[in-house]
C-alpha positions as CSV (number, residue, x, y, z in Angstrom):
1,X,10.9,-0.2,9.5
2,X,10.2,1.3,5.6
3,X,10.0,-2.2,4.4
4,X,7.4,-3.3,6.7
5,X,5.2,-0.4,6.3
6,X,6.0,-0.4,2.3
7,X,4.7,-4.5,2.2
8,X,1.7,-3.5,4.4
9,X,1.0,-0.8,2.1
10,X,1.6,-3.1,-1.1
11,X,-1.1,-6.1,0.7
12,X,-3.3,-3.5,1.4
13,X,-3.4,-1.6,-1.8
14,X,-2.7,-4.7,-4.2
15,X,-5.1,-7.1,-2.4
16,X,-8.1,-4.1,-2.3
17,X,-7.7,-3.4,-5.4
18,X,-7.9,-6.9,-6.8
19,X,-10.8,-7.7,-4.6
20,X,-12.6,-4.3,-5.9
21,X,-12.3,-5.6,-9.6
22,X,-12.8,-9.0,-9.7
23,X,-14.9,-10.0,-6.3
24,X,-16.4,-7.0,-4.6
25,X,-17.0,-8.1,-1.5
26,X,-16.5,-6.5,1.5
27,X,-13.1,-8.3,3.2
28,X,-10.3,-7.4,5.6
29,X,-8.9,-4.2,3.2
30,X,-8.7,-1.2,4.9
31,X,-10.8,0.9,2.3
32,X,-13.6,-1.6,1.4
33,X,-14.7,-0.2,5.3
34,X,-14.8,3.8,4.7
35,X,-18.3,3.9,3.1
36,X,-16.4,5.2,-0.2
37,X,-17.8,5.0,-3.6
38,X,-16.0,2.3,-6.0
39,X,-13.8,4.6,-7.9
40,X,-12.7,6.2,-5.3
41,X,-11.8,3.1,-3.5
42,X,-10.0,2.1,-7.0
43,X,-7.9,4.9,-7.1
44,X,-7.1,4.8,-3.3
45,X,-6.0,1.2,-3.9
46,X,-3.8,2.5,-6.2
47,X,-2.5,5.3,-4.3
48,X,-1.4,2.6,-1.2
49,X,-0.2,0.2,-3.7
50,X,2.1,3.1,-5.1
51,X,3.2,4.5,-2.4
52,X,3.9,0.4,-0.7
53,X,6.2,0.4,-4.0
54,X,8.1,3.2,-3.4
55,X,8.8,2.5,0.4
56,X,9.9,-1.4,-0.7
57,X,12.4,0.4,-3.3
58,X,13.6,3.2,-1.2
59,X,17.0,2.6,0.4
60,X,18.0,4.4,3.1
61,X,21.2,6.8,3.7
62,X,24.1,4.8,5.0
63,X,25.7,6.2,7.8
64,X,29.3,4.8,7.7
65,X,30.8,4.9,11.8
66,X,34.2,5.0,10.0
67,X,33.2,8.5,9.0
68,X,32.7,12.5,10.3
């Protein structure tokens, strides 16, 4: 379920944040539609990329049954 939301996160966060600097149109990303200014979008871009990163990375505890 962390992998999903982590590569929702990235395509969110990687895709705004390419169409802020190089197209800056108004498209299907989440914070092009919250009436932000630009560098705040930027750096919220950044934040979702980040934290899409660190959920894609993140591995879970394993929970051996052989165990406790």
């Amino acid at each position: 379920m962390f992998k999903v939301v982590g590569f929702i996160l990235c395509v969110q966060g990687g895709g705004g944040l390419i169409n802020n600097l190089f197209a800056g149109s108004e498209s299907w990303f989440l914070l092009n539609h919250l009436g932000l200014s630009t560098p705040l979008t930027i750096i919220g871009n950044v934040l979702l990329l980040i934290a899409g990163v660190a959920l894609l990375v993140w591995r879970e505890p394993r929970h051996d049954k052989g165990e406790g």
